[in-house]
BATOR-503726 format. One record per residue: x negated, y negated, z of N, C-alpha, C in turn. Coordinates in steps of 0.1 Angstrom, whole numbers, plus 5000, padded with zeros to 4 digits. Layout:
XYZXYZXYZ/...
! end
This chain:
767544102578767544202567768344152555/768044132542768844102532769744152528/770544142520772144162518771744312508/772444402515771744542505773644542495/773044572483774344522472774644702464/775644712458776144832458775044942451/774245052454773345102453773145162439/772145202432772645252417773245392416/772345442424773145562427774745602421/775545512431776845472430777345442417/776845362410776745272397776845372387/775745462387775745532376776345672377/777645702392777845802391779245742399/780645722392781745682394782045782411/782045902402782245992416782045982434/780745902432780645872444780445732448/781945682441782545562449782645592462/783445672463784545642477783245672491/781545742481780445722491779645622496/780045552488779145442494779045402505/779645382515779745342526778445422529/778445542528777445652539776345642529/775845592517774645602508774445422514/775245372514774545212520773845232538/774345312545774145332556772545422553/772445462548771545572543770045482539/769945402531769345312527769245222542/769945162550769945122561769145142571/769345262574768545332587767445372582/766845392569765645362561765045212562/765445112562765044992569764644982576/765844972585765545002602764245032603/764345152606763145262607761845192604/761845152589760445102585760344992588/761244902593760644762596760244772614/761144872618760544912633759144922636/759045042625757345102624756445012621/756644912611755544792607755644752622/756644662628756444592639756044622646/755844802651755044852665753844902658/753344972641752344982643751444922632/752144842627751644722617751544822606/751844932600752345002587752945162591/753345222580753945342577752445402582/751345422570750145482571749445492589/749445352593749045372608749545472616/750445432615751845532623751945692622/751145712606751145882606749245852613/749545902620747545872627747846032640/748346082643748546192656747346272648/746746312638745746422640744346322643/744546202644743046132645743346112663/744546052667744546042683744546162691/745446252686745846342692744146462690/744146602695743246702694741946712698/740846722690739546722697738646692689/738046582688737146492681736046462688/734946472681733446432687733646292681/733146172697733146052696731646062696/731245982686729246002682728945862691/729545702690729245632698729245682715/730045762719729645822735728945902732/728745972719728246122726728746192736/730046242733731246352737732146382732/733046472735734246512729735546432732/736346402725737646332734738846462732/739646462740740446572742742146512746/742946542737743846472736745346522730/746246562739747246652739748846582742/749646582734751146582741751846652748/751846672758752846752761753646722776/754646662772755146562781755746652796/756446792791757046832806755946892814/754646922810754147022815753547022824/753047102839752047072847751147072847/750347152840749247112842748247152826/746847132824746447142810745047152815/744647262808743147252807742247302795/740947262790739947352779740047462786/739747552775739147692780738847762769/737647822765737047852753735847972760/735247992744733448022748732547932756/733047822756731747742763731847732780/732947822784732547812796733447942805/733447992792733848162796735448182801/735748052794737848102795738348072811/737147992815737747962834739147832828/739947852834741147712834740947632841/740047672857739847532865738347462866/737347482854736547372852737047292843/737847272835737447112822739447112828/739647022837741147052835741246872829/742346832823742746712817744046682829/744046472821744846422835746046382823/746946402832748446312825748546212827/748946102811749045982809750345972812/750845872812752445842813753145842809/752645822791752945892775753046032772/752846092782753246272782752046332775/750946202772749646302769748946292775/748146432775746646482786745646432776/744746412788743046352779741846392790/740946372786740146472790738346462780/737246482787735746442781735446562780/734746612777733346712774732246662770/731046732775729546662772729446722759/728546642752728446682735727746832733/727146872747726647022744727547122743/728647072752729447162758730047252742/730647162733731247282723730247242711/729647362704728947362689729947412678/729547422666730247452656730347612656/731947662653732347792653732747832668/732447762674733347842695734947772689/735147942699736747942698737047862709/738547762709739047712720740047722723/741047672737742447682737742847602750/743947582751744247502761745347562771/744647602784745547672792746947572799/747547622792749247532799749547572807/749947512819751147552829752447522828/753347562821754647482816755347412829/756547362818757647332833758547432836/758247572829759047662835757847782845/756847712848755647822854755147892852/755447892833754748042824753447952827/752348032824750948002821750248072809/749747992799749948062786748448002780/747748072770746547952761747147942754/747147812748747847752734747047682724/747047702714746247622701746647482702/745647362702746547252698747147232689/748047122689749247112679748447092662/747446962669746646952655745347012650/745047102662744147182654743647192636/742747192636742147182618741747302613/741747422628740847522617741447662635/742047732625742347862635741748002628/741848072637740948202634741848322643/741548422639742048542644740848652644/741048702662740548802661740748922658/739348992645739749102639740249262648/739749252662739749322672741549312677/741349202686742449192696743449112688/743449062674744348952667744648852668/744448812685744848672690744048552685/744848472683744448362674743848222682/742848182677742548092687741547912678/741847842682741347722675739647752672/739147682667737547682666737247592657/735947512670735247422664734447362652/735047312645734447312626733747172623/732347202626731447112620730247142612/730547202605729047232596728147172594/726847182591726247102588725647012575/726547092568726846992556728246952551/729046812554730246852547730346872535/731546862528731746862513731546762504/730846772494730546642489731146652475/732346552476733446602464732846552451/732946612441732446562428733046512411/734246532417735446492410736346392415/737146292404738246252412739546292401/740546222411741946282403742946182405/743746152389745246022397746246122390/746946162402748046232397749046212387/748846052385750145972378749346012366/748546052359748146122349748946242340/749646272351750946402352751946352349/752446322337753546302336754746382332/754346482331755946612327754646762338/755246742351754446872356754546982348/753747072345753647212344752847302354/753747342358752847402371753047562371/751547592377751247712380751247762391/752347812394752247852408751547972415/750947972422750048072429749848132441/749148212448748648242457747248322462/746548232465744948242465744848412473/745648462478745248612484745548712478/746348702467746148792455746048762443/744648692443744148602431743348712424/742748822424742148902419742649042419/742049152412742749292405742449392420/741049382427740949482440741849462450/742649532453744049582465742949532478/742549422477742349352493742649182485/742149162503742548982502741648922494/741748812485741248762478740748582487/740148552481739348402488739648292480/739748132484739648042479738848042466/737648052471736448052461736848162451/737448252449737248312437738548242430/739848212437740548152432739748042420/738947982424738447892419737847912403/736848032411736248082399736848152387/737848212392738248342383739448332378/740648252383742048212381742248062373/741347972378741247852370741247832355/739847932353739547892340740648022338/741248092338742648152334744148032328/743647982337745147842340744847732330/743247722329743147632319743247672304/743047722305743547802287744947822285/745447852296746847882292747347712292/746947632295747047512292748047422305/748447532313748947402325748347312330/749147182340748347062344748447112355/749147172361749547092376749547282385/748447302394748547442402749647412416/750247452419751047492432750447562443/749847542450749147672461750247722471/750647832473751347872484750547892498/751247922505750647992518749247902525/748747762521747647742527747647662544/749047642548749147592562748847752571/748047742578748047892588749247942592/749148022590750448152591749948292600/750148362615750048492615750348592611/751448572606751748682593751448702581/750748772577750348742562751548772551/752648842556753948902548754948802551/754848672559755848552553755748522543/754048522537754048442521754048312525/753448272540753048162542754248062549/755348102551756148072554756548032567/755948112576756348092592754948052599/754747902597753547822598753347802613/752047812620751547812629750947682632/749947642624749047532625749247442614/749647362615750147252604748747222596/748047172605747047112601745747192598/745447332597744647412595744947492581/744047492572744047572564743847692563/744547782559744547942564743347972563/742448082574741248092572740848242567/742448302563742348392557741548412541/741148292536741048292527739948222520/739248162534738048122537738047992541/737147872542736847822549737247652545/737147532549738147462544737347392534/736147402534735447362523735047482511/735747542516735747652499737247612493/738447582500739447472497739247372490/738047272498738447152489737147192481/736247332472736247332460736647442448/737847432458739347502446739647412442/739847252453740647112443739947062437/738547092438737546982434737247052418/737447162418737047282407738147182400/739747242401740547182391740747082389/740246972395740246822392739246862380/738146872381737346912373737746912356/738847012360739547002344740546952339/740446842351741946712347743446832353/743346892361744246972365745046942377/746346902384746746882395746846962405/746746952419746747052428748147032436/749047062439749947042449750047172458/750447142472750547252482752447272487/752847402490754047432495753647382513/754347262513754647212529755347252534/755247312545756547372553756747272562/757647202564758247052574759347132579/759947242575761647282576761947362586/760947402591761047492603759047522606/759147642614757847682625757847792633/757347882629757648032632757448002648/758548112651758948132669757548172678/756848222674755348262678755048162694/754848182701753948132716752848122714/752048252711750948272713749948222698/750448162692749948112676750747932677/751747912674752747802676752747682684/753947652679754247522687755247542697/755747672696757047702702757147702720/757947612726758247652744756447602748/755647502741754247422741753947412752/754947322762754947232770755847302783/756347432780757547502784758947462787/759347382772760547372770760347462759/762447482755762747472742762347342732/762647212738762847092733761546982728/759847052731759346942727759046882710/759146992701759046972689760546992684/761247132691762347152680763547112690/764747132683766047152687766247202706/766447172713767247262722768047332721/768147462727768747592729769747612718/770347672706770747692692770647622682/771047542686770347422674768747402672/767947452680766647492673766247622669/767347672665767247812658767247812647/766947842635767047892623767348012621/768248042620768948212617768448302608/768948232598768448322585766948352580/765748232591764248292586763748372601/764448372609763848382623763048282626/763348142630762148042628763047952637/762047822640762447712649762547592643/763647482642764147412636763647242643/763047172634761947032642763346982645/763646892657763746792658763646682654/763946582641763646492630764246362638/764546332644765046212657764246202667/763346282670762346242678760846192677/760746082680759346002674758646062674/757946132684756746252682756346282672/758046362670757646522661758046402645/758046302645758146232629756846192630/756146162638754946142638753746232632/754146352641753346462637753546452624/754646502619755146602605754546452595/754346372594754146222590752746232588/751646272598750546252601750046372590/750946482592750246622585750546582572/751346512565751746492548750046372547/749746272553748446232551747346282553/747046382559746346462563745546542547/746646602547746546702532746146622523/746646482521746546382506744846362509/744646342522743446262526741946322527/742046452532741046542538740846652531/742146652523741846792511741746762496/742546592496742946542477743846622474/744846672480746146722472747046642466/747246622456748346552445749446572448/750046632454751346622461752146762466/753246772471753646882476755046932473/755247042473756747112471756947142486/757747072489758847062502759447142500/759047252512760147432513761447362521/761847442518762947452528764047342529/764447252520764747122522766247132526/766847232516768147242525768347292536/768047342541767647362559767947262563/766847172564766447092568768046952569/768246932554769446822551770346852557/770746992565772247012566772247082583/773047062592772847122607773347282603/773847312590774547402589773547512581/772447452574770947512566771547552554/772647472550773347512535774447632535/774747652545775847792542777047772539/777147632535778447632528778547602515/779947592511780447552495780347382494/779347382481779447232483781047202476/781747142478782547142471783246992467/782146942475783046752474781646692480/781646522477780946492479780146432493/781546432498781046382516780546512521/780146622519779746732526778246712523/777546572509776546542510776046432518/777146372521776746252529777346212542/778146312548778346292562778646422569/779646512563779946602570778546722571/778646742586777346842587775846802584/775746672579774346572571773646552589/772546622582771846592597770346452593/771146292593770946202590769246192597/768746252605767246212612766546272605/766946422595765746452585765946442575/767046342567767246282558766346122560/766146072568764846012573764046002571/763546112581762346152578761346182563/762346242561762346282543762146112535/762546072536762545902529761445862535/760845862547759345802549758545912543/758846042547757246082538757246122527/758446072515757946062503757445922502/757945812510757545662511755645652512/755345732521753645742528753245822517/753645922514752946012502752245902492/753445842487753345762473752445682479/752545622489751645462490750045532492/750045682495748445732498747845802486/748645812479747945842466749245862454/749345712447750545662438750545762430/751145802424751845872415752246082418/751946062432752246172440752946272432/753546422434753846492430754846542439/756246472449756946502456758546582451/758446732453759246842445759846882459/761346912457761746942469762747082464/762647162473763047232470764947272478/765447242470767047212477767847272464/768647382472769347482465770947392464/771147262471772547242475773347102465/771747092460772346982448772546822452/771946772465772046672469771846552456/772646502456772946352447771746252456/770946222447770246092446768846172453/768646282455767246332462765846282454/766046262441765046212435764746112426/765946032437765945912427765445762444/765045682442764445572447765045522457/764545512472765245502483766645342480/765745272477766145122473767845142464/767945282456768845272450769645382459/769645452469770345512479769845672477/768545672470767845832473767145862480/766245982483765746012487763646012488/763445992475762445942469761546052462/761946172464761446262456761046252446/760146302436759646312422760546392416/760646562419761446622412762046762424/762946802415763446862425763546992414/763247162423763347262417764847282410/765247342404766247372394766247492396/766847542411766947642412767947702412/769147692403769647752394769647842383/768647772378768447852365767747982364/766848022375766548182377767948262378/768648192389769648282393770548302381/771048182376771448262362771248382353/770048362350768848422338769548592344/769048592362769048722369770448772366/771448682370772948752367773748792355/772648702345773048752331772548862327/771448912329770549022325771349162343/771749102345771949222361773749292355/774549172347775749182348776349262333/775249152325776049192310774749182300/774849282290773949322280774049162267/772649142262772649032260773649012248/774049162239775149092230776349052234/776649052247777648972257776948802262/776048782261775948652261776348512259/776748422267777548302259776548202257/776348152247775748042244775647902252/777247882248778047752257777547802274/777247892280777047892296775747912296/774847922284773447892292772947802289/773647722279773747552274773847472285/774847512289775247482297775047422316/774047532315773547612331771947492327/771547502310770247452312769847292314/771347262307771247082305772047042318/772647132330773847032340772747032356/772246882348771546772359771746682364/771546582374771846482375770946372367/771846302357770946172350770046112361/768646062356768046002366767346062375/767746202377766546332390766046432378/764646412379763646472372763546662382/764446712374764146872379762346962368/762747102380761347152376762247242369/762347292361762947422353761847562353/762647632354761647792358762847882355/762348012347763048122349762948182357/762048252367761348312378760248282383/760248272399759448232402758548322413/758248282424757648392432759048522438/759748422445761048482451761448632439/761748592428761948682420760748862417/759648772423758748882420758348952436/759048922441759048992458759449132455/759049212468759549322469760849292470/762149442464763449372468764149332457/763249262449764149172437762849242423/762849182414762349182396762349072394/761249082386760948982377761349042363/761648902353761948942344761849012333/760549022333759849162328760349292331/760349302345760549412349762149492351/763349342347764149392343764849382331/763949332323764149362307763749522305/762449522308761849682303761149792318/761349782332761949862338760349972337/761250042335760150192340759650212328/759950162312759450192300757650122301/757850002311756449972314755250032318/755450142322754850232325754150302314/755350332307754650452293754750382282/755450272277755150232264754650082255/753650032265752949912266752249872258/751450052254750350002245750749952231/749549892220750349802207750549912196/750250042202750650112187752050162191/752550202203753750242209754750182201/756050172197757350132191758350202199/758850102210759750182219760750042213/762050072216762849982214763349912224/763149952242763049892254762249812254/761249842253760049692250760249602241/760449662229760549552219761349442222/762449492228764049382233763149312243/762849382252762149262263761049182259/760149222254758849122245759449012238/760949032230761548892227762248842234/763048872243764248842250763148722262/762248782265761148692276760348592270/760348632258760148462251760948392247/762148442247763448372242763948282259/763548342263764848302278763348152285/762348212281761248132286761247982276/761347972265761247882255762147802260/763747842260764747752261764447732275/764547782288763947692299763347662300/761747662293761347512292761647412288/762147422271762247302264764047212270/764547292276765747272277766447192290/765747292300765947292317765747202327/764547132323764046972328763346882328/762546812333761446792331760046742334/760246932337758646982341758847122345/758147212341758047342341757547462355/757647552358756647652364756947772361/755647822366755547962366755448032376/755248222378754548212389753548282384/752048292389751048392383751348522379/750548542370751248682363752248692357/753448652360754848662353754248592340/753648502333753348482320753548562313/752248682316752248822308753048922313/754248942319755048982321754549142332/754349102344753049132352754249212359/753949372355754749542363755249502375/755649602381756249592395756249512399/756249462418756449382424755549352434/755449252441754649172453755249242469/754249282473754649342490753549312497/753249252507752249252514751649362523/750349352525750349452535751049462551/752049552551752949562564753049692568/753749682579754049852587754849932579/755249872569756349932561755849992551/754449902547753550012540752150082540/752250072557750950112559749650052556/749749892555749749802555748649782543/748749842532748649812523748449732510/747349692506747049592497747549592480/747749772480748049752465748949712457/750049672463750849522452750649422455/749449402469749249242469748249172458/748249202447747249182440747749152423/747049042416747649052401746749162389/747149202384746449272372745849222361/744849182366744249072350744149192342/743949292346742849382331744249432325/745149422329746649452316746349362308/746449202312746549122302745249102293/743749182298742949142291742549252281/743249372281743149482277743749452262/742949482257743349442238744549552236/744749672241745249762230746349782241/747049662250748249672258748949562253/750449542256750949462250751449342257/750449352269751049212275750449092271/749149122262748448992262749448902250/750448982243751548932233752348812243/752648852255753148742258752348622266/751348642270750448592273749748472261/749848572252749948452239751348372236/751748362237753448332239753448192244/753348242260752848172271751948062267/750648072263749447972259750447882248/750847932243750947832226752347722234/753347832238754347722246753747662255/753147642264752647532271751947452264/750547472259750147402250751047272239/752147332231753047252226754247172235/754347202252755047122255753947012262/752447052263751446942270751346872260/751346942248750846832233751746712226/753346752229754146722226754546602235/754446642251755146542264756146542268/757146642256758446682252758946672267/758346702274759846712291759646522297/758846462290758646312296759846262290/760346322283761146272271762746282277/763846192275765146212276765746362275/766646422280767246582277767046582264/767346732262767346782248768946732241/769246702232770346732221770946852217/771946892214772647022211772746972199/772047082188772547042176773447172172/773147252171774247402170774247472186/775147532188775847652199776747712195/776247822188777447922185777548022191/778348092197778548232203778948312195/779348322184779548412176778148472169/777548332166776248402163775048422172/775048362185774048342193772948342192/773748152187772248042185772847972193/771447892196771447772203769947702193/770447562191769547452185769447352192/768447262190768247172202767347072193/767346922198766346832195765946762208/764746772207763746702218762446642219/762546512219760746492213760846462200/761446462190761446462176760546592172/761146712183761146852178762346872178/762447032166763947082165763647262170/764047252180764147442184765547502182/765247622174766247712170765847832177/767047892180766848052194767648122183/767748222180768948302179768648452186/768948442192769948552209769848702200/770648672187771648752183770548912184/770949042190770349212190770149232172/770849192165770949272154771149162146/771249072139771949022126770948912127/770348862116769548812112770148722103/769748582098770248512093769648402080/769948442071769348362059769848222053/769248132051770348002047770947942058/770347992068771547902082771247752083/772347702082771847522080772147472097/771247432101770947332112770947212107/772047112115771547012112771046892123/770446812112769046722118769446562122/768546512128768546362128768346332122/767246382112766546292104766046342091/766146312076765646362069764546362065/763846422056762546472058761746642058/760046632059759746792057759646832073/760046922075759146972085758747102084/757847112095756947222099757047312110/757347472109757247602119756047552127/755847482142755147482152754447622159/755647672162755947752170756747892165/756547992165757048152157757148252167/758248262175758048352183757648492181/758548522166757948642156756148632152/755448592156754448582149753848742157/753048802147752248912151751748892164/750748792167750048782180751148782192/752148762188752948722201754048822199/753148952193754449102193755949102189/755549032178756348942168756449022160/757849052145757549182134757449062121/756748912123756348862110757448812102/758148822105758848792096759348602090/758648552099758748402094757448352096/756548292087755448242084755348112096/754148102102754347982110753547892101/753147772104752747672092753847642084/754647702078754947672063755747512064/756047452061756947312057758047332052/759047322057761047352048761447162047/761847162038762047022033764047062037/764246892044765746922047766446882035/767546882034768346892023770046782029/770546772015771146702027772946772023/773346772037774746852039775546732038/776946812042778246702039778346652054/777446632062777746512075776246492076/775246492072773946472072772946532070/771446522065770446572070770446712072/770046842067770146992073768947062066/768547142077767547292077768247382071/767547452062768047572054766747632058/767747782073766547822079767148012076/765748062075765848232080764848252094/766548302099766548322117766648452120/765448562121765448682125766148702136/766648802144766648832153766048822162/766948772176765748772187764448692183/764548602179763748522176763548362182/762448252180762448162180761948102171/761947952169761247832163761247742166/759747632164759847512169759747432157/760047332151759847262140759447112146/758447062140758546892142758246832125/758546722128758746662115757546582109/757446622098756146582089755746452088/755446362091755146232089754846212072/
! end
């Protein structure tokens, strides 16, 4: 192995001198690991292969099925499906030595659409049917609910008609989504309309990059996709897996990225759906007895040191890139995952990131399958989502990271919520949301968001809904003049402008929040009589001429538009050129644009000199006051202000309405 020399990591962050040791070790067993894996399976890629060895594949050269299962404690295994009426002792399988069962069927025996399952005998003498692990396609019955695998061979596959290079994406803007309340009728919504009816939505509003939630199979439809069943099956709640791959195929279509929420971080407790007590242990995929618990989701925690289960979770990240063309994924759960403790403490020093409590096998893990991601389709889209601030998560294994692309900035909701929950905005400090928006680590490319789904759950608000509240209800429409709306119609393009331009670099949303989309998200559950009517978005508010959401919906379009036109987040942080709290402004340079905010409820400002980098004319981009964007006019967008020059440089002589924004770029 060559001499590994002090990592950059280290280099560019004094602080974590005294870590090195544990960031060189880190980088290390990242070695290891990968030169092991070449040697036994001659690559990374080979080595994720469990959904092609493992499950049930028609071999066309025999003409039969091969049948093919892990499960190392168990006694005994058998098919049992429609094709031979659920008996356990015709098709039973033999144990290999390798703890997997294998097993033939004649090529009549299963057709496309028979349900199947595999009756286990554990090593505790439960007897149970179980879905295989890699199953591709589960189903539920609408009768009895139980969930059961089924055979998927159509007779025509997909014949994709687009292609897509994610590295096309250079500053994400992402739309985040969820294909089951992709439409206005209070029932489940389908892939295919997703496609149809939400896309060309997404493309106007000008983002690159969609997020899908919830598409790993889930029995619950009120996780929100979270307490995953079938890794490898696309929810069939939502149709079929080739009306999937032409939702990706649709938005490649329009030069658009697709990325999916992977759940690696845990695996709902479920028997009868799951992976859970498989083989009848606690221990074949997760943790043994509390340490495979997950407390706070009710969920079961992988095992990341055991070859198998790196295999599996390895095989399902290629799987998705391969058989679906996903551009990459937002990794839930990641502080879970990094810590034996799932984040419940203070970070407060820096060995609590790299030794104490560091549960080093899914810090691993993590490094190969952003490693496999990138090499199966380069310029991948790997977003992790880690609340705990880990140093170097998205910066290059070689320099002691993790390998990540970007990581959520999920801070900056929680701010936004505590400022608006705590104190009225003429209490606002400039210096602390300056502050909250630029403190990153140099070198880790964050996603910046004000709110995202979490925010629009039952339980919590979105920011709409706690700017203007119940006035949403009665004073929406555009001839209405309420002064609760009015403050929120600016205050939501104010708080949205500066996280984007400000926050990172790369944006999200979540659907609907654009136009600042009423109440909240609840699934159908016992709690509401299982009810569809907030599982659903309201296109006809925002399409409705004489309501006033489509103001921010226009908002929305022109700022994305000017940050995809611009590249503005590809670009180094923003600059502070003014922060005043007295008058609450904040100015910024980014891109060789100049954005001016002023916060301020009341006072309005004439002659205010900003000053610039550079002299020269420039031009209003961007007018958050503009009429269309429920704006009261008062600053012309187009016009040209020529700078002038002050006693330390270069300066704007600007009029800064209230509650207002601007974007200026400079005239050539």
């Amino acid at each position: 192995m060559s001499k590994i020399e002090v990592p950059a990591l280290v280099k560019d962050d004094p602080w974590l001198q005294d870590q090195t040791e544990a960031i060189l070790q880190r980088i290390s067993r990242f070695q290891q690991k990968h030169t092991e894996i070449e040697d036994k399976h001659g690559s990374l890629y080979t080595y994720a292969n469990s959904h092609l060895e493992l499950g049930m594949h028609y071999d066309l050269a025999k003409n039969q099925w091969q049948i093919r299962e892990w499960a190392p404690n168990a006694k005994s295994l058998s098919v049992v499906g429609d094709f031979n009426d659920w008996d356990g002792d015709s098709h039973s399988l033999i144990r290999g030595h390798d703890g997997v069962w294998s097993g033939t069927l004649n090529a009549s025996d299963l057709k496309h659409g028979d349900k199947v399952k595999l009756r286990v005998v554990g090593a505790d003498n439960s007897v149970r049917d179980r879905i295989q692990a890699t199953v591709t396609r589960a189903i539920q019955d609408p009768v009895t609910h139980d969930y059961a695998g089924q055979i998927w061979q159509p007779e025509n596959e997909y014949v994709w008609k687009h292609t897509f290079d994610p590295s096309a994406v250079t500053s994400p803007l992402i739309y985040e989504a969820h294909t089951g309340m992709a439409g206005e009728e209070p029932r489940l919504h389908t892939y295919k309309e997703f496609a149809d009816k939400v896309i060309p939505r997404i493309v106007k509003l000008g983002y690159n990059t969609i997020q899908l939630m919830a598409i790993q199979e889930h029995p619950y439809y009120g996780s929100f996709g979270y307490h995953v069943s079938n890794f490898f099956a696309a929810c069939s709640r939502f149709g079929t897996p080739e009306d999937l791959k032409y939702l990706i195929d649709t938005a490649h279509s329009h030069g658009i990225a697709v990325i999916m929420d992977i759940v690696h971080s845990h695996a709902v407790k479920n028997l009868g759906e799951g992976l859970n007590e498989f083989d009848g242990t606690d221990h074949q995929y997760f943790h043994s007895g509390e340490k495979g618990n997950q407390p706070q989701w009710d969920s079961k925690c992988f095992d990341y040191g055991k070859d198998e289960v790196v295999r599996f979770l390895l095989s399902n990240v290629r799987y998705w890139l391969e058989e679906f063309r996903f551009d990459g994924f937002r990794f839930d759960g990641v502080t879970s995952m990094l810590y034996d403790h799932h984040g419940s403490v203070a970070f407060d020093h820096y060995e609590k990131y790299f030794s104490n409590g560091v549960d080093h096998d899914a810090v691993l893990y993590l490094q190969l399958a952003t490693t496999l991601a990138e090499s199966i389709r380069p310029g991948v889209l790997n977003i992790a989502e880690d609340m705990s601030g880990m140093p170097g998560l998205c910066r290059p294994i070689h320099e002691g990271g993790v390998g990540f692309s970007h990581r959520l900035a999920m801070g900056l909701p929680d701010h936004w919520i505590k400022l608006l929950k705590e104190k009225s905005d003429e209490n606002w400090n400039m210096n602390a949301i300056w502050d909250t928006l630029t403190n990153r680590r140099h070198g880790e490319a964050n996603i910046a968001y004000a709110e995202s789904h979490d925010q629009a759950l039952v339980g919590d608000k979105t920011l709409a809904f706690r700017l203007m509240d119940k006035d949403m209800y009665w004073h929406m429409t555009t001839e209405d003049t309420n002064p609760v709306i009015d403050r929120g119609i600016a205050l939501h393009k104010l708080i949205r402008l500066v996280t984007s331009c400000i926050g990172g670099e790369g944006y999200l949303t979540f659907m609907g929040n654009e136009f600042g989309h009423p109440e909240w998200l609840d699934f159908p559950r016992e709690g509401n009589d299982w009810s569809y009517h907030y599982c659903r978005r309201q296109w006809s508010l925002v399409d409705n001429e004489k309501l006033k959401y489509k103001f921010l919906n226009n908002f929305d379009q022109a700022l994305i538009h000017l940050l995809a036109e611009s590249n503005m987040l590809a670009t180094p942080q923003a600059q502070q050129l003014c922060c005043h709290d007295g008058d609450h402004l904040i100015a910024f340079e980014r891109a060789n644009h100049i954005g001016v905010v002023n916060f301020h409820p009341t006072q309005s400002f004439t002659d205010y000199h900003i000053h610039v980098p550079a002299s020269g004319m420039y031009e209003v981009i961007l007018n958050s006051d503009e009429a269309v964007f429920g704006g009261h006019q008062r600053v012309d967008s187009g016009i040209t202000i020529q700078s002038i020059n002050g006693e330390y440089g270069p300066v704007l002589s600007l009029y800064l309405p209230c509650r207002t924004a601007m974007v200026l770029k400079k005239v050539n």
